[in-house]
N, C-alpha and C positions, 0 to 999 in steps of 0.2 A: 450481572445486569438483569434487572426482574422488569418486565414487562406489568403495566400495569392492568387494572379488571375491566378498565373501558376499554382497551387495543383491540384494533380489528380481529379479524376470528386468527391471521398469523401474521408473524411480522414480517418487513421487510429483507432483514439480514436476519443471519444469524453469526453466533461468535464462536469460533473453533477455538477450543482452549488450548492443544496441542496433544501433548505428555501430560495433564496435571502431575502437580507437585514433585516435575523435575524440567521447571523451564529455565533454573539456571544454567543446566547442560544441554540445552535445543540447540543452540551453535556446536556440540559438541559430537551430539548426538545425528546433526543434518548431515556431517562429513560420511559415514559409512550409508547415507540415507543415498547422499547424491552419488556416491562409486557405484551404487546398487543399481540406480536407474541409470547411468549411463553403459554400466555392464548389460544391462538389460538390453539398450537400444543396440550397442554393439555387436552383441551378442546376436539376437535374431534378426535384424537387417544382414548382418555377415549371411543366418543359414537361409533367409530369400534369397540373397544372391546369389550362392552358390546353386542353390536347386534349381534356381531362374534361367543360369548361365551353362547349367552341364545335364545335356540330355539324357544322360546314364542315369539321372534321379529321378526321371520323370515318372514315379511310380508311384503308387497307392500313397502308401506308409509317410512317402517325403513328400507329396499335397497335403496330407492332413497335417503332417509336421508342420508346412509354409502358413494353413489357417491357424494352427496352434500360435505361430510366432505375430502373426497382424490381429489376434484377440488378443495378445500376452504386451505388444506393444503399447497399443489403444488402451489398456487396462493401467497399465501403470502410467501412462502420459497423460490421463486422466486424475489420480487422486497425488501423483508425485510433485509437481508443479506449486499445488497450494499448499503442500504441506512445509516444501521447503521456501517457500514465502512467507508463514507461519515462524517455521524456525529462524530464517535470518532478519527479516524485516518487521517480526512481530505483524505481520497483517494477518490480520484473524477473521477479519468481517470477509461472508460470506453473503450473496444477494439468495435471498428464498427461491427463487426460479433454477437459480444455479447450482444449488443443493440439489434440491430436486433431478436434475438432470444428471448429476454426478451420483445419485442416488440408483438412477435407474441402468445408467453406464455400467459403474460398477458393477453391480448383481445380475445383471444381462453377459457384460461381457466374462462371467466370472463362471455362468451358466454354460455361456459358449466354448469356455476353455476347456470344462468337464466334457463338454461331447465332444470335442474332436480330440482327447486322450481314450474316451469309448472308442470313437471310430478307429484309432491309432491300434487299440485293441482286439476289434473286432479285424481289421488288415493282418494282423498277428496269428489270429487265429484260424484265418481262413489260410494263410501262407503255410500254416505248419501242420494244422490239424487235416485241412482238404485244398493240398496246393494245386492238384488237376482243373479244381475250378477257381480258384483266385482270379487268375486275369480275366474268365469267362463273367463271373459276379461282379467282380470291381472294374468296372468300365468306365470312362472318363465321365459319361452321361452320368451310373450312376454315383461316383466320388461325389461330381457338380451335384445333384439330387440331395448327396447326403449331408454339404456342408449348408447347402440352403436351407435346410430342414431343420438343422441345430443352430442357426444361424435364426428363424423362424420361429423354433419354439424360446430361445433366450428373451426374443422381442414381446411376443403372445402377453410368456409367463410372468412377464418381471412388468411391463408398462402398465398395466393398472397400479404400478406404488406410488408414481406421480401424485395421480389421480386422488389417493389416499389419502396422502400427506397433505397435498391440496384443502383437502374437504375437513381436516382436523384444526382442533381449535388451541392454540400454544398461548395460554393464559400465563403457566406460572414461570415460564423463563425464555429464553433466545440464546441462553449459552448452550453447547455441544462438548462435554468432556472427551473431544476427540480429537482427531488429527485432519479427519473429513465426515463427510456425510456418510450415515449408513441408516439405512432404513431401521433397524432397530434400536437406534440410539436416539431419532426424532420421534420414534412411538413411546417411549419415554419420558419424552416434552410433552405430552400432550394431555389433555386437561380434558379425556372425555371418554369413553367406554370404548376400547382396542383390541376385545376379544376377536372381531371379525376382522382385523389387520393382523392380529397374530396365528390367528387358524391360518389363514390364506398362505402367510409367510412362512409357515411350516407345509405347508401342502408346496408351495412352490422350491421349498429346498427340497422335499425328498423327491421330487420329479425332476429337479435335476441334476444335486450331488448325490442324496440318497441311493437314489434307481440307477444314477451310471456309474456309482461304487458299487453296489452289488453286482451288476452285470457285468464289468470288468473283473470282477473275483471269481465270477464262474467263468470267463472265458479262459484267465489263468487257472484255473484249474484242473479243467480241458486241456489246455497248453501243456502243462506240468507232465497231467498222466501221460499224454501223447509222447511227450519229449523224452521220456525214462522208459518208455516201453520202445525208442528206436535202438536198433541190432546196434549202431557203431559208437563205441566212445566219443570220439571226435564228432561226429553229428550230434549228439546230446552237446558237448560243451560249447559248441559254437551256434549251436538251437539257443540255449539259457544266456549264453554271453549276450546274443540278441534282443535277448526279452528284457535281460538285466537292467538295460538304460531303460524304457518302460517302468519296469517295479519303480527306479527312484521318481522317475517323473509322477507316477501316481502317489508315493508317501510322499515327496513334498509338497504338493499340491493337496493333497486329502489333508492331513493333520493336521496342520494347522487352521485349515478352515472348517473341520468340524469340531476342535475347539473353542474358537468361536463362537462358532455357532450353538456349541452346548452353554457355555458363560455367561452367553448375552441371557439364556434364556432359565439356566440353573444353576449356575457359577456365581451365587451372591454372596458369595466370601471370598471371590478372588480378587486380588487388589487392582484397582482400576487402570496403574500402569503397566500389567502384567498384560490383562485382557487387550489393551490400546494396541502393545508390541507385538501382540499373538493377529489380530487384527491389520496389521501393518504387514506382517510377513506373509500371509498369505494373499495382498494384492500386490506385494514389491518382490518378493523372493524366487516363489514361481517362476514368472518372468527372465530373471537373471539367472537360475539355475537350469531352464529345460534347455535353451541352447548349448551350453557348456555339455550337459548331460550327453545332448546327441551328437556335439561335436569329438567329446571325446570317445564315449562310446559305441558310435557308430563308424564302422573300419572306414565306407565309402565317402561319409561326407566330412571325416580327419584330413585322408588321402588327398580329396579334391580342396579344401582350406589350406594345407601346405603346398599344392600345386599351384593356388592362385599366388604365396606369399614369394614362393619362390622365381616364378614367374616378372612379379613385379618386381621384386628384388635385382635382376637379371636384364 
């Protein structure tokens, strides 16, 4: 659906195509879409409650965990909703406002996720590398300080795209070969000189997947040497057991959204379905993966999840 050369500077909707050139299997494809989001909401509502309910957790690692799971939430209850509207109902129209806002969601709350897996990180490292000062550094005050502050900069760095998108002129089309809005798929649309929209949006990714991938690489790194330099076997495997659930929370979170983010912007032989799905998993997967991760791999918050099951069971 082409917009024509007299339309305002943008339209009113826009049209989510979904999957191109696999919308005969979107019914097919919405079934593992929807287990996803509702594993997802199960999934971290369970580890709020549990951390909410049992004072024993009330510690660094399992607050930034709780802000990990209400970004992780917010993030897919955000783009999950319209997709599978898309898929079952073919509803595709999007209102211009409502992109936009799902635009800015997404990449804020996606920002926030990355820093409270830093901060998750930085608790790791100060527990293992200088645990005399841990509780003394990480104080309730400043936990509260540090999630405001990544919570702060998601907001800052990402709300000028609005703004952006706003002020661009979508001359030659209104359709979105996507599933949702993403800032680089409407700079695409747009029918006007974007070099200053894609500087920014490279500036704004390495400040904040960029820089708190590197900085979580050296805290594990830190980590690592410390961990193999401790006297006792068992303190090393039960140090790394610890960290383990971390490593997978950061590659599935990382990988997929710096390929992405490479595709969108150098990936122009990859096939549009391919980049859509890569796209998808790193706002739907995340989410449904990091609870599971900490539920299984953390001894304390398994323990107290089968205490509540059993419990009610009883």
């Amino acid at each position: 659906m082409s917009l024509p050369n007299n339309t305002s500077i943008h339209p009113s909707t826009f049209l989510l195509l979904g999957i191109p050139g696999m919308e005969a299997i979107h019914t097919w494809i919405s079934m593992p879409f929807c287990l996803i989001y509702l594993s997802a909401l199960l999934g971290n509502f369970s580890i709020l409650f549990i951390i909410r309910t049992d004072s024993n957790l009330h510690e660094p690692m399992y607050f930034f965990l709780c802000m990990l799971s209400v970004a992780d939430v917010i993030l897919s209850t955000t783009a999950m909703p319209k997709i599978l509207s898309i898929f079952w109902f073919h509803d595709r129209e999007i209102y211009f406002e409502a992109c936009l806002v799902q635009v800015f969601l997404i990449h804020s709350l996606c920002s926030m996720a990355s820093g409270f897996i830093l901060a998750m990180a930085f608790d790791r490292y100060m527990a293992i590398c200088n645990p005399l000062r841990h509780s003394i550094i990480l104080t309730h005050t400043v936990i509260q300080n540090l999630g405001l502050a990544i919570v702060f900069r998601g907001v800052v760095l990402y709300s000028p795209q609005p703004f952006m998108l706003q002020w661009l002129p979508y001359c030659r089309t209104n359709v979105i070969p996507h599933t949702y809005c993403e800032f680089m798929a409407l700079i695409k649309l747009a029918c006007a000189d974007t070099r200053i929209c894609r500087i920014y949006s490279l500036t704004a990714a390495f400040l904040t997947g960029g820089l708190d991938f590197i900085l979580i690489l050296c805290s594990y790194v830190v980590i690592l040497y410390t961990v193999f330099h401790l006297p006792s076997k068992a303190a090393r495997l039960k140090t790394l057991g610890t960290c383990g659930s971390h490593v997978c929370v950061i590659l599935v979170a990382y990988t997929p959204a710096f390929f992405s983010f490479l595709t969108h912007r150098f990936g122009h032989h990859v096939a549009p379905h391919i980049h859509i799905f890569v796209a998808n998993i790193y706002v739907l997967v995340p989410p449904m993966v990091n609870p599971m991760i900490y539920g299984i791999r953390t001894k304390r918050i398994r323990e107290r999840f089968f205490q509540v099951l059993t419990s009610h069971k009883f």
